[in-house]
PDBQT receptor file of N, H, CA, C and O in Angstrom, charges set to zero:
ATOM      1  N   UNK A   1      70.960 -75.674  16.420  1.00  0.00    +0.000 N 
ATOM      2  CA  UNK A   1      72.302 -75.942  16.924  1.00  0.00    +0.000 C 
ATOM      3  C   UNK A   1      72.277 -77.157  17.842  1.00  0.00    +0.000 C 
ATOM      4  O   UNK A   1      71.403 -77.373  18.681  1.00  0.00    +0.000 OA
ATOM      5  N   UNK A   2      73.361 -77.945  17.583  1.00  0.00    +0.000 N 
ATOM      6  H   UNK A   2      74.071 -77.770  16.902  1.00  0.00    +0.000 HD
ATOM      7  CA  UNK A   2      73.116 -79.390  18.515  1.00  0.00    +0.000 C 
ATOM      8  C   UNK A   2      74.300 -78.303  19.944  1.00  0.00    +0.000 C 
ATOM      9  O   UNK A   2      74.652 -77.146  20.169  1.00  0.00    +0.000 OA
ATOM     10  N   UNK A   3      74.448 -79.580  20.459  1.00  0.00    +0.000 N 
ATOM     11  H   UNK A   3      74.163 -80.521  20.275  1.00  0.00    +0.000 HD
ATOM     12  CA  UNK A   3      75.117 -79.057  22.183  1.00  0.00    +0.000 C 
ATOM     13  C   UNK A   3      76.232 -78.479  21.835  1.00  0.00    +0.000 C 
ATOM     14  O   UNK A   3      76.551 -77.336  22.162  1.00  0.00    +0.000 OA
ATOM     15  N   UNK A   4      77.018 -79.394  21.014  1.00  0.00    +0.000 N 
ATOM     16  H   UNK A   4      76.759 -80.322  20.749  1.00  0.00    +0.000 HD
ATOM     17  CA  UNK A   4      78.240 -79.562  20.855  1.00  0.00    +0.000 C 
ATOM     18  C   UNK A   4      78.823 -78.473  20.139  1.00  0.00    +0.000 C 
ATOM     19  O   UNK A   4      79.996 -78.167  20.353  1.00  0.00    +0.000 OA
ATOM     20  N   UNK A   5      78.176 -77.907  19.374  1.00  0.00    +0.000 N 
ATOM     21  H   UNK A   5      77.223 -78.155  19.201  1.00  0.00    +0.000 HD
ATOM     22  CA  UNK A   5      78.247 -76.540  18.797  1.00  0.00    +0.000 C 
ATOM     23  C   UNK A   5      78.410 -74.997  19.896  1.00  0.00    +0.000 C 
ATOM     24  O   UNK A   5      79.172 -74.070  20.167  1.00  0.00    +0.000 OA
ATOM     25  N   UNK A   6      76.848 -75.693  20.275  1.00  0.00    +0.000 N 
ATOM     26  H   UNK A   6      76.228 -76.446  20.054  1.00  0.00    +0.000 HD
ATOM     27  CA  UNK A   6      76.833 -74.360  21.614  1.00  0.00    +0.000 C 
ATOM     28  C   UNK A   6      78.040 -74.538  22.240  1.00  0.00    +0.000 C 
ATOM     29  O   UNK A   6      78.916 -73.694  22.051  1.00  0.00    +0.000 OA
ATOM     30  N   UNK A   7      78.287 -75.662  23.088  1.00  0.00    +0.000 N 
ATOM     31  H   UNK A   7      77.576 -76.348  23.242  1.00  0.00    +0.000 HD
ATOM     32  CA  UNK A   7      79.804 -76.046  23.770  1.00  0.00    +0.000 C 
ATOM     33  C   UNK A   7      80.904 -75.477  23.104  1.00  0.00    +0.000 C 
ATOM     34  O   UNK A   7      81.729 -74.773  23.688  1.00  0.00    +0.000 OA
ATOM     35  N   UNK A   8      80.952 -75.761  21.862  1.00  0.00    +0.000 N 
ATOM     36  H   UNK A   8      80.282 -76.333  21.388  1.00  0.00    +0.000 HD
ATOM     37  CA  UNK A   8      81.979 -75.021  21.268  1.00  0.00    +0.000 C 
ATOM     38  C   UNK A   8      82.170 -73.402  21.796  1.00  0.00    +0.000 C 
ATOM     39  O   UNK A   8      82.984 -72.902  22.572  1.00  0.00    +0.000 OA
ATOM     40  N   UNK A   9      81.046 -72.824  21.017  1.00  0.00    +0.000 N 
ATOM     41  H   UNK A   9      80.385 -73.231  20.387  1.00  0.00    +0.000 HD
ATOM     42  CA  UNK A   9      81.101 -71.394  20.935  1.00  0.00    +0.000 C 
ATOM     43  C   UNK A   9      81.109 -71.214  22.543  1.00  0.00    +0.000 C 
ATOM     44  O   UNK A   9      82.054 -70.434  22.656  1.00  0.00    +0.000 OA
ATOM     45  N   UNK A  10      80.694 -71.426  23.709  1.00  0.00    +0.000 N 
ATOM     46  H   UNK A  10      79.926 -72.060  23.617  1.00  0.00    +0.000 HD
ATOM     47  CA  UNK A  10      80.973 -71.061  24.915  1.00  0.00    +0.000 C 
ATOM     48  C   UNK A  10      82.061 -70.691  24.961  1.00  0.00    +0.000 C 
ATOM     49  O   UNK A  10      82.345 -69.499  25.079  1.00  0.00    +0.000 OA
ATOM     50  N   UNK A  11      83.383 -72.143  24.834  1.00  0.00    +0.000 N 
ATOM     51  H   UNK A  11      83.152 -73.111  24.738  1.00  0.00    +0.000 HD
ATOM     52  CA  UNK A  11      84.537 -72.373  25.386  1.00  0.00    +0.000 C 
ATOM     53  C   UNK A  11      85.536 -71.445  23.948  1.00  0.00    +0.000 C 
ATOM     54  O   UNK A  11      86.739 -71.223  23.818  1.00  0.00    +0.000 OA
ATOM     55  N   UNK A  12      84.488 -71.155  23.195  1.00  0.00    +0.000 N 
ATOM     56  H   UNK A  12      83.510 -71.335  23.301  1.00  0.00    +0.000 HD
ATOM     57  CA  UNK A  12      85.220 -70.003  22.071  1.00  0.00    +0.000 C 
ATOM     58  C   UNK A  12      84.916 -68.659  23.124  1.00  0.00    +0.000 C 
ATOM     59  O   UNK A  12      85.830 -68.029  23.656  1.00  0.00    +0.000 OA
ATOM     60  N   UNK A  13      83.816 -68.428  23.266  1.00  0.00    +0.000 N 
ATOM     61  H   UNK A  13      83.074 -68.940  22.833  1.00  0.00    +0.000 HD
ATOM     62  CA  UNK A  13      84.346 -66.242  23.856  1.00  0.00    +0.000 C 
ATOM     63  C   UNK A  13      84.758 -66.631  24.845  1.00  0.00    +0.000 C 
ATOM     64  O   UNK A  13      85.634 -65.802  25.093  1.00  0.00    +0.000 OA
ATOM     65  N   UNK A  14      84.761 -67.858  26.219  1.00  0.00    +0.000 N 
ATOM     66  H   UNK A  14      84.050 -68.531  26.018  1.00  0.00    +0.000 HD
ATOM     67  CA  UNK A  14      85.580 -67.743  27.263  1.00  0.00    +0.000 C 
ATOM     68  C   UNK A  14      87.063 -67.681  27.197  1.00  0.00    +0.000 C 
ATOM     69  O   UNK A  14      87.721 -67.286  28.159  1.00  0.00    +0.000 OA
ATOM     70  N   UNK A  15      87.816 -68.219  25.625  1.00  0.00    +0.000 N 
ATOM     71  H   UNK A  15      87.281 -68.540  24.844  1.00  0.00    +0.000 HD
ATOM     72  CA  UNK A  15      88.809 -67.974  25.881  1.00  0.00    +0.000 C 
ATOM     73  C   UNK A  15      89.666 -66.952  25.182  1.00  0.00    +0.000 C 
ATOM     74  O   UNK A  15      90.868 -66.714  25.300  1.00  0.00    +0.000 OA
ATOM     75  N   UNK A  16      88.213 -66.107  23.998  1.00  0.00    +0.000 N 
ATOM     76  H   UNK A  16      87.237 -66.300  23.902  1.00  0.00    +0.000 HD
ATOM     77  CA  UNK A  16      88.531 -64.724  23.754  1.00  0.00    +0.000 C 
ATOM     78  C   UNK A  16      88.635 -63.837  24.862  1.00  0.00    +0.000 C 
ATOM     79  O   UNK A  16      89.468 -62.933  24.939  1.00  0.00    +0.000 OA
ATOM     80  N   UNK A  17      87.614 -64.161  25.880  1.00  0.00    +0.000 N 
ATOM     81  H   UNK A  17      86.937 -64.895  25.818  1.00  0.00    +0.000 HD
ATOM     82  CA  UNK A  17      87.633 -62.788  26.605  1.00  0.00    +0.000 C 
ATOM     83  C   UNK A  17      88.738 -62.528  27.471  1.00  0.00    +0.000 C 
ATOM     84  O   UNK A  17      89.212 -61.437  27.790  1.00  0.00    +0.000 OA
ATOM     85  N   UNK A  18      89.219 -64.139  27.941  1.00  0.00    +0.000 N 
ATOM     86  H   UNK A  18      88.833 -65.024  27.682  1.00  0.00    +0.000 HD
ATOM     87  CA  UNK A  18      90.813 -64.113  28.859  1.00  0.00    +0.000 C 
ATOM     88  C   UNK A  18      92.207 -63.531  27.963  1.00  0.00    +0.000 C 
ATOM     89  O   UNK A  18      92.955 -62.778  28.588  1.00  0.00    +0.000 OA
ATOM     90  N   UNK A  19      92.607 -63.901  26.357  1.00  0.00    +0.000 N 
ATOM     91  H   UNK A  19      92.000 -64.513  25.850  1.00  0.00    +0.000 HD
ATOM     92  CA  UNK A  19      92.983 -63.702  25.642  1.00  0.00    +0.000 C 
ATOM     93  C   UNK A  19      93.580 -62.129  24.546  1.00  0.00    +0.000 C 
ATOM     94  O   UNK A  19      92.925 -61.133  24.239  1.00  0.00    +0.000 OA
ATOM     95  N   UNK A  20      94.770 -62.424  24.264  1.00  0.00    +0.000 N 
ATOM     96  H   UNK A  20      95.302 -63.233  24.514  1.00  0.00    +0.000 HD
ATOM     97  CA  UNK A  20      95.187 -60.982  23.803  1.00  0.00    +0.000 C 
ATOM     98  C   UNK A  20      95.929 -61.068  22.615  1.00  0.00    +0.000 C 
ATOM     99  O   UNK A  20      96.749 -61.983  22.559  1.00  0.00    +0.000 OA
ATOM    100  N   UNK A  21      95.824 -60.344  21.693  1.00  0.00    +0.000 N 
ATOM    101  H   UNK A  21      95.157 -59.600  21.739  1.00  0.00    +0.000 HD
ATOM    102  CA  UNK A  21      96.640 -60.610  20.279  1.00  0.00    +0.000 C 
ATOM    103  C   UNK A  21      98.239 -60.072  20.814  1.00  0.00    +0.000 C 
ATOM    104  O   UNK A  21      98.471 -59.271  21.720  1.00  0.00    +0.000 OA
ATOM    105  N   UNK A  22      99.098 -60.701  20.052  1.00  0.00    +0.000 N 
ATOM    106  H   UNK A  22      98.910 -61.352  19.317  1.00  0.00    +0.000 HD
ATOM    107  CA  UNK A  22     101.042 -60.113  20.327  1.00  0.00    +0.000 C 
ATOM    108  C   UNK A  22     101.091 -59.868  18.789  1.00  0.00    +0.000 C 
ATOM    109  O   UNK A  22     100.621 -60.652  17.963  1.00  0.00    +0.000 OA
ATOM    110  N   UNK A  23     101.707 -58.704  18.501  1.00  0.00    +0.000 N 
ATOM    111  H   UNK A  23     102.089 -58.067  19.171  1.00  0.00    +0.000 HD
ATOM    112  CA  UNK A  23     102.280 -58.568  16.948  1.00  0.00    +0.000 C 
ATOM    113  C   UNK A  23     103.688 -57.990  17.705  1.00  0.00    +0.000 C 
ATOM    114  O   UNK A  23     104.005 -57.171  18.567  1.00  0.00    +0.000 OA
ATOM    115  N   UNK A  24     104.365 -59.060  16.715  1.00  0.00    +0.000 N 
ATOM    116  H   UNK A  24     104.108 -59.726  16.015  1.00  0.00    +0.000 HD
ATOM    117  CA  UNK A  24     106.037 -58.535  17.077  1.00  0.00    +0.000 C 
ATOM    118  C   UNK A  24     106.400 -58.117  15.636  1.00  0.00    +0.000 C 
ATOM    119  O   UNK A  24     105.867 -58.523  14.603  1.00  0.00    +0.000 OA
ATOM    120  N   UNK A  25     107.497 -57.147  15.773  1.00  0.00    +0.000 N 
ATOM    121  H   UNK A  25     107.930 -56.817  16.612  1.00  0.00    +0.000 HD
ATOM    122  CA  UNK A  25     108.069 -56.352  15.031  1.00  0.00    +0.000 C 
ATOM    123  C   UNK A  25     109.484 -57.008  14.538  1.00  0.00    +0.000 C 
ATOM    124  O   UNK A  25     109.809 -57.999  15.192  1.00  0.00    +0.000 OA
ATOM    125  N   UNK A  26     110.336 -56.639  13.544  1.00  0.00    +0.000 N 
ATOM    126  H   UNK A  26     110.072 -55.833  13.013  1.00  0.00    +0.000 HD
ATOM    127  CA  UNK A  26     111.668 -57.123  13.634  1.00  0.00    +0.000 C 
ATOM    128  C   UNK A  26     112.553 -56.300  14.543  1.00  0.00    +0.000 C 
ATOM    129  O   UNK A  26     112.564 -55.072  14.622  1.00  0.00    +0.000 OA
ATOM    130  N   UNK A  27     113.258 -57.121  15.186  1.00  0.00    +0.000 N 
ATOM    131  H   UNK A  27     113.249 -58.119  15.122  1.00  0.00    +0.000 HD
ATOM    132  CA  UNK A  27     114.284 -56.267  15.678  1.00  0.00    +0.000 C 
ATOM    133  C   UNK A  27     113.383 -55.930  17.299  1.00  0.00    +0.000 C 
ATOM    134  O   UNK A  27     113.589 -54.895  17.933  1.00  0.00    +0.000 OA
ATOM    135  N   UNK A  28     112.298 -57.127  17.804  1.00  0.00    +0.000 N 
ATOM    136  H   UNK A  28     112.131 -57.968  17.289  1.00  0.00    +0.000 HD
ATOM    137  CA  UNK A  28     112.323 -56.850  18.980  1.00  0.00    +0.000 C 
ATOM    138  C   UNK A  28     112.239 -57.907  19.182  1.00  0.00    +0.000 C 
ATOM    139  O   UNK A  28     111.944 -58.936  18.575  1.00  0.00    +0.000 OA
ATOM    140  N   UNK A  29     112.837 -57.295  21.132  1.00  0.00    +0.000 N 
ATOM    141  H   UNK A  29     113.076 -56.459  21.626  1.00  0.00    +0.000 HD
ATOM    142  CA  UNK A  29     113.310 -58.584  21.565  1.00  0.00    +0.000 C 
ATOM    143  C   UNK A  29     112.131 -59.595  22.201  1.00  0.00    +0.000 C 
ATOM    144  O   UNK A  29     110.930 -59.339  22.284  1.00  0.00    +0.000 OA
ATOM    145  N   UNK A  30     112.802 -60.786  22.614  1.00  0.00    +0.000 N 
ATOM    146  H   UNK A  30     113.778 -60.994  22.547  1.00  0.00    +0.000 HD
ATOM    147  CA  UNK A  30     112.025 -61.703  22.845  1.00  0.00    +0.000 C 
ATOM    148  C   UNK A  30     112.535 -63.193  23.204  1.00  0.00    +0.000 C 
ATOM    149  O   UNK A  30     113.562 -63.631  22.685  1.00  0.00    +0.000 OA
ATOM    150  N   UNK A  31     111.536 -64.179  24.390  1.00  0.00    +0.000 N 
ATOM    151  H   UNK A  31     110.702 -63.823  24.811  1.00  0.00    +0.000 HD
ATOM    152  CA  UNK A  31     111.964 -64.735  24.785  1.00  0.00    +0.000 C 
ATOM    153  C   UNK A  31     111.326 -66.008  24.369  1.00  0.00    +0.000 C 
ATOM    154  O   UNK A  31     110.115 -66.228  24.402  1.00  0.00    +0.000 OA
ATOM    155  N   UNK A  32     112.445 -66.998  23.891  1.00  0.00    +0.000 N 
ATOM    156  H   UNK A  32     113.428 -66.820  23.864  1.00  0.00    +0.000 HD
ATOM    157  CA  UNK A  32     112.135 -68.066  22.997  1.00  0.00    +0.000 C 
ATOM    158  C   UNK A  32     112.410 -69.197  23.778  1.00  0.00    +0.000 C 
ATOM    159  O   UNK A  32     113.404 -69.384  24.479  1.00  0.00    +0.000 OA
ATOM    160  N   UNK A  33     111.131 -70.179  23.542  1.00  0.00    +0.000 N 
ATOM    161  H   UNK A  33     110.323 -70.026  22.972  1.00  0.00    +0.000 HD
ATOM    162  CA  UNK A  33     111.498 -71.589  24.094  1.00  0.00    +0.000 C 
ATOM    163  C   UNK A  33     112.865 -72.241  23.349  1.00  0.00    +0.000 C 
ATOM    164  O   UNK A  33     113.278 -71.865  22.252  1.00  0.00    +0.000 OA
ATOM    165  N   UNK A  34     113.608 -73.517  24.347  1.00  0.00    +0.000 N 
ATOM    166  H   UNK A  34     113.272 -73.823  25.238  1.00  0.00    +0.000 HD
ATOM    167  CA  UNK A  34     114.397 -73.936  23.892  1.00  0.00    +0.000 C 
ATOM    168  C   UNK A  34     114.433 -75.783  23.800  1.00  0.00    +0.000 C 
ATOM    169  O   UNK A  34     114.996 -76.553  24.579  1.00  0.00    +0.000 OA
ATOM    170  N   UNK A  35     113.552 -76.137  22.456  1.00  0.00    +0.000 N 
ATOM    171  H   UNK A  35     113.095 -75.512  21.823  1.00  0.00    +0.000 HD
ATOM    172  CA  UNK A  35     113.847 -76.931  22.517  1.00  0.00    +0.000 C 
ATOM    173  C   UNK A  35     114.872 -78.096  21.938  1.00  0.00    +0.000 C 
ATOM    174  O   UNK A  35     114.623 -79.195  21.441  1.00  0.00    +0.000 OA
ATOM    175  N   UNK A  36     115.644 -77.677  22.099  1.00  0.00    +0.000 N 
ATOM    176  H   UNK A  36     115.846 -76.785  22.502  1.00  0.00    +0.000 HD
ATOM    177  CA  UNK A  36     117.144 -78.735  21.359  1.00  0.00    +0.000 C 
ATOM    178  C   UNK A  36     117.510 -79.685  22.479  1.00  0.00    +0.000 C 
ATOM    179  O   UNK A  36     117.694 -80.857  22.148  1.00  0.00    +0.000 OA
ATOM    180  N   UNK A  37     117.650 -79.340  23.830  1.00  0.00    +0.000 N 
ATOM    181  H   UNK A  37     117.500 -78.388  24.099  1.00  0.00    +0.000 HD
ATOM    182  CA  UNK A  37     118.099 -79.762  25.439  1.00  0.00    +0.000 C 
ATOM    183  C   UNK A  37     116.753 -80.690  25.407  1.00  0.00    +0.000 C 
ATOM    184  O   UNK A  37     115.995 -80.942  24.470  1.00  0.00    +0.000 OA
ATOM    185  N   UNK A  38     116.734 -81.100  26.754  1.00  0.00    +0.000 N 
ATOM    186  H   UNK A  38     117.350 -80.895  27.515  1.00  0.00    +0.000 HD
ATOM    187  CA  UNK A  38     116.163 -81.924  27.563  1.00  0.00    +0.000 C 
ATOM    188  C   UNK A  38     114.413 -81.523  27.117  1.00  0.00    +0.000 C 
ATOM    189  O   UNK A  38     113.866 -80.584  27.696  1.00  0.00    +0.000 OA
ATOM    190  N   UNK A  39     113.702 -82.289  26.114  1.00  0.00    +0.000 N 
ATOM    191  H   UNK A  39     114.146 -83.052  25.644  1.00  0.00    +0.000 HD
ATOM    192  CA  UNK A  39     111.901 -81.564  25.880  1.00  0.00    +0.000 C 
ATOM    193  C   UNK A  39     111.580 -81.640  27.723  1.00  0.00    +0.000 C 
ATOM    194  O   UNK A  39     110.980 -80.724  28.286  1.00  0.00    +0.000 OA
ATOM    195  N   UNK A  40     112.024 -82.710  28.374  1.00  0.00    +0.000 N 
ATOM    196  H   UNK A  40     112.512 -83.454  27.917  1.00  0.00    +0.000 HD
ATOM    197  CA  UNK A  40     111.156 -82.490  29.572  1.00  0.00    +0.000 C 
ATOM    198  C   UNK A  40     111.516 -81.452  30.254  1.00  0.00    +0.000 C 
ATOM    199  O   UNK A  40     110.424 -81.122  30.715  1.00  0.00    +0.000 OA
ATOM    200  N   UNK A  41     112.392 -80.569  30.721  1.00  0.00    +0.000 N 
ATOM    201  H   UNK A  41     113.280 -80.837  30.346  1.00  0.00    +0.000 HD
ATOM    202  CA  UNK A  41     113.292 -78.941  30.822  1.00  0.00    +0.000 C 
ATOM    203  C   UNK A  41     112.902 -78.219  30.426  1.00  0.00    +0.000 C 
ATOM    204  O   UNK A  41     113.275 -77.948  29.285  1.00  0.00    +0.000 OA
ATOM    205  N   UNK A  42     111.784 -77.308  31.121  1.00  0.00    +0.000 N 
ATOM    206  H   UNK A  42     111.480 -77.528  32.048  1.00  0.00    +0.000 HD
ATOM    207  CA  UNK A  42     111.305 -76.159  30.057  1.00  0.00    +0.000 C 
ATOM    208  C   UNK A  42     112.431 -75.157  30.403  1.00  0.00    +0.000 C 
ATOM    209  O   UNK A  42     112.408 -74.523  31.458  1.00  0.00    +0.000 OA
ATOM    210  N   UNK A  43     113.766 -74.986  29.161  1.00  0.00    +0.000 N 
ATOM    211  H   UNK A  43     113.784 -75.501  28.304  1.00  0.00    +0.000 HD
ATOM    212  CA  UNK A  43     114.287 -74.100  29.428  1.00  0.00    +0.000 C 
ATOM    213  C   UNK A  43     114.198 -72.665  28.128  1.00  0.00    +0.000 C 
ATOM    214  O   UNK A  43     114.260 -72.748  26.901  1.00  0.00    +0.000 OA
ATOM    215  N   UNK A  44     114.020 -71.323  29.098  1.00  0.00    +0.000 N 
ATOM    216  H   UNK A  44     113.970 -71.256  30.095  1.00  0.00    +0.000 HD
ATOM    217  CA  UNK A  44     113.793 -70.212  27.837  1.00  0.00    +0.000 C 
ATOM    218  C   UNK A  44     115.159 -69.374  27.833  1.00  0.00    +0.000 C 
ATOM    219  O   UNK A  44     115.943 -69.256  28.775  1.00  0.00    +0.000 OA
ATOM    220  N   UNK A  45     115.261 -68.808  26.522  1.00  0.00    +0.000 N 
ATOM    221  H   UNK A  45     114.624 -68.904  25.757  1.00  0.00    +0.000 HD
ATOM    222  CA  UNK A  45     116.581 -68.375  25.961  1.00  0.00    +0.000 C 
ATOM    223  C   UNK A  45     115.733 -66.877  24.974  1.00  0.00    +0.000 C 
ATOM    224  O   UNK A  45     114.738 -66.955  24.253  1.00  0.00    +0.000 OA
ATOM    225  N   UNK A  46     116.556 -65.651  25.295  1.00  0.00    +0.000 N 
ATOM    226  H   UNK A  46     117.364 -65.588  25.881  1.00  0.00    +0.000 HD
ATOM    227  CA  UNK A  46     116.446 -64.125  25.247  1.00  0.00    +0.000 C 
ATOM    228  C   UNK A  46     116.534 -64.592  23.420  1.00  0.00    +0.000 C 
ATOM    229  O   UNK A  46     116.843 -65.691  22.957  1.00  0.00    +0.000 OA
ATOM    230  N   UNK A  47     116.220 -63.575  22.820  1.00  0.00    +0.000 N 
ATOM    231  H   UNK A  47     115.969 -62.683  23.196  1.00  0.00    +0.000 HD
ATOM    232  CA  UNK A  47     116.599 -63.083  21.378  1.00  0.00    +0.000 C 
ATOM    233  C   UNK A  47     116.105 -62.129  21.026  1.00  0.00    +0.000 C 
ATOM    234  O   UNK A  47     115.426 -61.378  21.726  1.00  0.00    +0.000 OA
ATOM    235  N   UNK A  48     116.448 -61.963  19.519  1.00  0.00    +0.000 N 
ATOM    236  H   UNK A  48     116.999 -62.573  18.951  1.00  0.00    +0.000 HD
ATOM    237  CA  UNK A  48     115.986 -60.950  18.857  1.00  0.00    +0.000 C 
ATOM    238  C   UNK A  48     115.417 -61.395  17.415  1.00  0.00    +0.000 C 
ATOM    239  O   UNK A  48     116.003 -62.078  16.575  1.00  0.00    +0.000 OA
ATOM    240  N   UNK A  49     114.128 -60.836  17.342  1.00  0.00    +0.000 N 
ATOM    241  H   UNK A  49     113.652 -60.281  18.025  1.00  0.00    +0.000 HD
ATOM    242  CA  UNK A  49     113.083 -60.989  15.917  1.00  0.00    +0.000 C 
ATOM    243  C   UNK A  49     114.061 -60.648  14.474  1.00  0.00    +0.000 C 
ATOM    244  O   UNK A  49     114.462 -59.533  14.141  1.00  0.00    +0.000 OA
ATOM    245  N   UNK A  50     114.210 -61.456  14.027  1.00  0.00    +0.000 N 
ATOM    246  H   UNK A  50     113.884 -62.362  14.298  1.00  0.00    +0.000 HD
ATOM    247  CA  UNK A  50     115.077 -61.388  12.655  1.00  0.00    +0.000 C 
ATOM    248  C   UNK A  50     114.508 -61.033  11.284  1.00  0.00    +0.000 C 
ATOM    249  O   UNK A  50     114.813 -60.227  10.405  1.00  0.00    +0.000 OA
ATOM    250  N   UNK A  51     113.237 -62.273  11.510  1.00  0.00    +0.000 N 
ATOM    251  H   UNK A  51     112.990 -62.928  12.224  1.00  0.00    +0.000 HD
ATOM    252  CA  UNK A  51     111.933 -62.582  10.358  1.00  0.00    +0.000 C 
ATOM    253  C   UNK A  51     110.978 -62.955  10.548  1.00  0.00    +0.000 C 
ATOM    254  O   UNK A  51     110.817 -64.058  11.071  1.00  0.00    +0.000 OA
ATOM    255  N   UNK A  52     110.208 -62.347  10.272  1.00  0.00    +0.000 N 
ATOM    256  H   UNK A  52     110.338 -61.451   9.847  1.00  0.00    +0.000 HD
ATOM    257  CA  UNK A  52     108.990 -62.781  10.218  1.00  0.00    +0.000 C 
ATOM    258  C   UNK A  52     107.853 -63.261   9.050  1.00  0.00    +0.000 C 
ATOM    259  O   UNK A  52     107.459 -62.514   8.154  1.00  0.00    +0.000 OA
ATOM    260  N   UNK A  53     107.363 -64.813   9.269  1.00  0.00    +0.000 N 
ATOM    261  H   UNK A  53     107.683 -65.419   9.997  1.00  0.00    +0.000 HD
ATOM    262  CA  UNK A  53     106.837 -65.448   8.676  1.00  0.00    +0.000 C 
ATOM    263  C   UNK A  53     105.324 -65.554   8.928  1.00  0.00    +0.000 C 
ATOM    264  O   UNK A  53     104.967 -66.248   9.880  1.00  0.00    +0.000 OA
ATOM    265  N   UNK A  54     104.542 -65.036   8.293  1.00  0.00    +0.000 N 
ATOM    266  H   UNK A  54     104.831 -64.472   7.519  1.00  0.00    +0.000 HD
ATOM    267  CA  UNK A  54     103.055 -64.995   8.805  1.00  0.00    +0.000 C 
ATOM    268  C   UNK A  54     102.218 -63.790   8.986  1.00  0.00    +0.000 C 
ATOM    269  O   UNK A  54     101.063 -63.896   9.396  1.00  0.00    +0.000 OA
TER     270      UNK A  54
């Protein structure tokens, strides 16, 4: 293994171990970025899961 590999895999389980899977459902709620307004404005906007792709 060269460094850069090892480096890899480090900064791979350090940011499994901080890290958590989300599975959303349809029909729950949830809070969605909004970007149509101002990109520099991080503004967030409520909803609800309609479809899911993935």
């Amino acid at each position: 293994m060269d460094a850069s590999s090892v480096t890899r895999q480090r900064y791979k389980l350090n940011f499994d171990r901080h890290s958590k899977q989300r599975h959303f459902k349809i029909d729950d709620k949830v809070l969605v970025r909004d970007f149509r307004k101002n990109p520099r404005e991080v503004e967030w906007t409520s909803g609800v899961l309609i479809n899911r792709i993935g």
